[in-house]
C-alpha positions as CSV (number, residue, x, y, z in Angstrom):
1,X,8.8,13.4,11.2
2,X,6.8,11.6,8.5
3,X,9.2,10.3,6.1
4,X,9.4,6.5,5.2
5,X,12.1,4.7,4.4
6,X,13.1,0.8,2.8
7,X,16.2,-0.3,4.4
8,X,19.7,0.3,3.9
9,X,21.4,-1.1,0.4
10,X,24.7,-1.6,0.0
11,X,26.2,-1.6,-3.0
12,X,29.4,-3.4,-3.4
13,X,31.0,-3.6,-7.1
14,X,34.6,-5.4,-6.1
15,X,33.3,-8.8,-6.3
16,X,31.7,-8.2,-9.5
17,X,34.5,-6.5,-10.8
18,X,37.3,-9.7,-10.1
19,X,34.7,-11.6,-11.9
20,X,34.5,-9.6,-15.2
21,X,38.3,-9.5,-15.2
22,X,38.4,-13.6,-14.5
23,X,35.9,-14.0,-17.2
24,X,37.3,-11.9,-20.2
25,X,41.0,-11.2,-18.7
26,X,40.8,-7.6,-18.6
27,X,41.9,-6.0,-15.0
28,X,38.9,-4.1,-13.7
29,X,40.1,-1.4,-10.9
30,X,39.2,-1.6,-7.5
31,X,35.8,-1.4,-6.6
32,X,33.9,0.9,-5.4
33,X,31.6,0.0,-2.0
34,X,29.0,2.7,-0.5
35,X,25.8,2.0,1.6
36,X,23.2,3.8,0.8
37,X,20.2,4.9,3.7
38,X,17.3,4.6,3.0
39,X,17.0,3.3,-0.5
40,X,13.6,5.0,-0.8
41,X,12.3,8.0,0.7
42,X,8.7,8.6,0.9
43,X,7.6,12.4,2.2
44,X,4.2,12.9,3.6
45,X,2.6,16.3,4.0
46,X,3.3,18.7,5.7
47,X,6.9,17.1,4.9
48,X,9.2,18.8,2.7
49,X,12.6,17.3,3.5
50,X,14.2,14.1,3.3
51,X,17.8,12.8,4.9
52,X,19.6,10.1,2.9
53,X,22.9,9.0,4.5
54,X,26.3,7.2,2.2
55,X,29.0,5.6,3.9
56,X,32.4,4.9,2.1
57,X,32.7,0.9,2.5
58,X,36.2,0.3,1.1
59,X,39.6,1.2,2.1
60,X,39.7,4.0,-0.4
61,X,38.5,7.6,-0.6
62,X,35.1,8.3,-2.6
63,X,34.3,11.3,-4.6
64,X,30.7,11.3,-5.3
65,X,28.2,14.1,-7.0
66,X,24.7,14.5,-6.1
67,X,21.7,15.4,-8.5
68,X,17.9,15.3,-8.7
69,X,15.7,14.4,-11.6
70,X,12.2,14.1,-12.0
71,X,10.8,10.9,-12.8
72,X,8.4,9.7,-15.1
73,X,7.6,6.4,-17.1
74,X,6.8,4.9,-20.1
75,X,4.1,2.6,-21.1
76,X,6.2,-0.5,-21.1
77,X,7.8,0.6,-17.6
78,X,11.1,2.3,-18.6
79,X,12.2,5.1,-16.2
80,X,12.2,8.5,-17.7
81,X,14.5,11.0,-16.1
82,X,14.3,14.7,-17.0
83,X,16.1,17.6,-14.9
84,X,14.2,19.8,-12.5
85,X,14.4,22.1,-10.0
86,X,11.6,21.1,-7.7
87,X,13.8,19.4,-5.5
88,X,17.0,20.9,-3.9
89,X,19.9,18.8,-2.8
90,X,23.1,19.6,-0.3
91,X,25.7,18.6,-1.0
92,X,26.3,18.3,-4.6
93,X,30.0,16.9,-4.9
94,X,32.3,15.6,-2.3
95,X,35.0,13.5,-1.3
96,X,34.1,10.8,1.7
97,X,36.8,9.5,3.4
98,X,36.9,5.7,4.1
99,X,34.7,4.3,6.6
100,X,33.3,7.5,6.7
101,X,29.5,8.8,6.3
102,X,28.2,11.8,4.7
103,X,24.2,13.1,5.0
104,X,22.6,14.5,2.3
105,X,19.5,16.6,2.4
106,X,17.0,17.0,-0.1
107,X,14.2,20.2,-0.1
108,X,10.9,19.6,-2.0
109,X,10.1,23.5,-3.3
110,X,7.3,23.0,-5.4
111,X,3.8,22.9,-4.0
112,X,1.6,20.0,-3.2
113,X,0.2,18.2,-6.3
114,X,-2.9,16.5,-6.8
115,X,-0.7,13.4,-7.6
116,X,2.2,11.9,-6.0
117,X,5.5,13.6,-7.5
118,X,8.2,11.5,-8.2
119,X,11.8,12.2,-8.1
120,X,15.3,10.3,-8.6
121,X,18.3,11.2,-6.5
122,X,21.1,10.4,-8.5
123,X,24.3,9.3,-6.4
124,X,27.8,8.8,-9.2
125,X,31.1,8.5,-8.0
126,X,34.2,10.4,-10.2
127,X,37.3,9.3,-11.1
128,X,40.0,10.3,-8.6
129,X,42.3,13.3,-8.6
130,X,45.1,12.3,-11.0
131,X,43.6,9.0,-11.5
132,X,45.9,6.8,-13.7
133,X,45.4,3.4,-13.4
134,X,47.8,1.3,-15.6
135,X,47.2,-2.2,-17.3
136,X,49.4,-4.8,-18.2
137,X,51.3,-4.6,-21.8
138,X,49.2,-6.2,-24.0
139,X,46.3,-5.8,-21.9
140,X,42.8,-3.1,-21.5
141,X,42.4,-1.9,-18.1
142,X,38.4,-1.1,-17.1
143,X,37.5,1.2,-14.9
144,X,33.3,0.7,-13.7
145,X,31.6,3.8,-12.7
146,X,28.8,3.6,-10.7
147,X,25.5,5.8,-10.4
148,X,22.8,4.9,-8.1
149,X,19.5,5.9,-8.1
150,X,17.0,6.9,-4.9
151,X,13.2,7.0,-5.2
152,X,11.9,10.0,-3.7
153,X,8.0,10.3,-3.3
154,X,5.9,13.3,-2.4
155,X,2.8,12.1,-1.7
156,X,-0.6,14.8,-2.3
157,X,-2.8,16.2,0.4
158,X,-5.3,13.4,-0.3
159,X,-4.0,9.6,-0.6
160,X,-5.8,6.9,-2.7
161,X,-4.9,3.9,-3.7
162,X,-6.6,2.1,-6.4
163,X,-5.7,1.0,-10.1
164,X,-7.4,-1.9,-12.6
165,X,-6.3,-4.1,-15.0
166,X,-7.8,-4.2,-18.5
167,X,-7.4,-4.7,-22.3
168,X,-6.8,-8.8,-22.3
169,X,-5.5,-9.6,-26.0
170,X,-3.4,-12.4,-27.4
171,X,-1.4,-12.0,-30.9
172,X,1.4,-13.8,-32.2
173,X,1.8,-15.9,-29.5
174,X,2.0,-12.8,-26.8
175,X,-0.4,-12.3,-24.2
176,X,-0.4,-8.2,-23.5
177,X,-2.7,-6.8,-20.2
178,X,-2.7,-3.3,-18.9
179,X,-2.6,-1.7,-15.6
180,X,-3.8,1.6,-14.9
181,X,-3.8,3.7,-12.2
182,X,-6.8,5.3,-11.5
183,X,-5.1,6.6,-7.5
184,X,-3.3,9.7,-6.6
185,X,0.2,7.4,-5.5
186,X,2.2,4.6,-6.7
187,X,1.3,1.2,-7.1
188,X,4.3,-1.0,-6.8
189,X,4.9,-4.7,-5.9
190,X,7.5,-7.7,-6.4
191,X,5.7,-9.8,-8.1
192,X,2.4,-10.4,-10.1
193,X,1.5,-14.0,-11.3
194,X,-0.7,-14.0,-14.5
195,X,-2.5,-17.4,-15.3
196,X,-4.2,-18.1,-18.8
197,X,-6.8,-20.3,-18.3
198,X,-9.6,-22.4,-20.7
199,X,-13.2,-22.1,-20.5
200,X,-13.4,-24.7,-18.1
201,X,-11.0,-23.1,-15.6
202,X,-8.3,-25.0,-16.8
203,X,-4.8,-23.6,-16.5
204,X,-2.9,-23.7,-19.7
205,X,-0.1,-21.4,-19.1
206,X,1.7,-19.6,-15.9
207,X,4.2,-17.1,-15.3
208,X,5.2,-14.4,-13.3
209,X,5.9,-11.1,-14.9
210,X,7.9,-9.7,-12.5
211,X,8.1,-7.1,-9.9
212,X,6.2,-4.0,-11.0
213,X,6.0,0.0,-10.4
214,X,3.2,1.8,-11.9
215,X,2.9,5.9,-10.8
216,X,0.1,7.7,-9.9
217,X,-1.8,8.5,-13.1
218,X,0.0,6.2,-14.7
219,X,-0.4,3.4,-17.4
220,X,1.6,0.3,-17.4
221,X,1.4,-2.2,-20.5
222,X,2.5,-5.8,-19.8
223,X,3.2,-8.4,-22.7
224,X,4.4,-12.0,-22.5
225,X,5.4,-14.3,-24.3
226,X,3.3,-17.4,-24.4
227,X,3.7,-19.8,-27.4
228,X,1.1,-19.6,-30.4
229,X,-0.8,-22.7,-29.5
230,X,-2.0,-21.7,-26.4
231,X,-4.6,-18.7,-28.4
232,X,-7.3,-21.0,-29.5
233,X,-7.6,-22.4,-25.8
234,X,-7.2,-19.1,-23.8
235,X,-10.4,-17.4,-22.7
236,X,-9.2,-15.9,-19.4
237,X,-6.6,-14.1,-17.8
238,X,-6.0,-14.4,-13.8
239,X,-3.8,-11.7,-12.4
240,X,-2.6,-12.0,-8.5
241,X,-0.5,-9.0,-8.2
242,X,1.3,-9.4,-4.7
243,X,1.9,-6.9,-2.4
244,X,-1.5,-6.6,-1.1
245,X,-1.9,-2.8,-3.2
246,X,-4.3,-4.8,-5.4
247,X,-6.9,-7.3,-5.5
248,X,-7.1,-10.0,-7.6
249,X,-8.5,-9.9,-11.1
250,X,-9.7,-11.8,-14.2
251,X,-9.9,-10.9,-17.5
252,X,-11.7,-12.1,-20.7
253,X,-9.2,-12.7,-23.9
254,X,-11.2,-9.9,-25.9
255,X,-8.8,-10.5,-28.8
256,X,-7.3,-13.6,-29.9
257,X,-4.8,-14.1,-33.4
């Protein structure tokens, strides 16, 4: 079967928890711990289905629901959720025991796009049955809930990957670049190290803006902060995105105030 899969995440909230409560002396309540497999799930025609497996961590039972939304994003990266009902999950809501796994399974109904579709299986545990948890006179009790969130791709009958960057302008001391991509799937990676350099190839500022997502069709905008005095001596912009989706690029300043 032609699915792939990053792997397994476990996410563990009861360490974090005993430190907010040492921090600001409010009791947290226990934690909740689930692992998560895979953390992202990529289906490849004539693929329609995906398995994602959670397993209860801590010592306590886990109610959990189960949701799908499709995914979009904005210019400046933000994830855009929105609901949908091209994707089918089982189950929706249940209660996993401790040490305990349960599998979900997720059906892609809608036909095969042009474009990579992009959806977000949303994991949330829910209170307990009756849960009361009591703090302290005196004192707030917090309880965290969690919600986790699982890529899901469904790649188009024809793959490409290719994107560009463009649109190199300085203002105010902020250096903004776009990335656009020109393919049919995502173009993702963890980190992409930008370099403004002089006219004599001189570097003159450095930085790494960060790991980076941009979806098929999709337009990513990038800005930086960079200190005013470094406009006047700017005149190109080096961009290494890692990952190996990309190759390397360098950009005039075409704008510079």
């Amino acid at each position: 079967m032609k699915i792939f899969a990053q792997p397994s995440f476990v996410r563990a909230f009861s360490v974090a928890l005993a430190a907010f409560g040492l921090m600001f002396g409010v009791p947290a309540s226990s934690g909740i711990s689930f692992a998560v497999d895979p953390v992202t799930a990529t289906l490849i025609p004539p693929v329609r289905n995906a398995t994602i497996s959670l397993t209860n961590l801590s010592t306590e039972p886990l109610r959990l629901q189960v949701s799908v939304q499709a995914w979009t994003q904005s210019e400046n990266g933000t994830m855009q959720l929105a609901p949908t009902s091209g994707v089918i999950v089982f189950p929706q809501l249940f209660t996993l025991l401790p040490s305990t796994a349960q599998r979900l399974r997720a059906a892609v109904i809608v036909p095969v796009s042009t474009n990579e579709q992009t959806f977000r299986i949303v994991v949330a545990d829910l209170p307990a049955f009756g849960e009361a948890v009591q703090a302290p006179r005196g004192r707030t009790n917090i309880t965290v809930r969690t919600r986790f969130l699982v890529p899901l791709y469904v790649e188009p009958a024809v793959r490409t990957r290719a994107g560009r960057f463009e649109n190199a302008t300085m203002h105010d001391g902020k250096l903004t670049f776009a990335l656009i991509n020109t393919g049919t799937v995502h173009l993702e990676g963890l980190a992409l190290p930008v370099q403004l350099r002089d006219a004599n190839g001189a570097t003159v500022f450095s930085t790494d803006a960060g790991r980076w997502n941009v979806l098929a069709g999709g337009r990513r905008i990038f800005t930086l902060e960079t200190g005013k005095n470094k406009c006047a001596a700017g005149r190109n912009l080096a961009l290494s995105p890692g990952g190996g989706m990309l190759s390397a690029q360098t950009l005039s300043i075409s704008e510079c105030t």
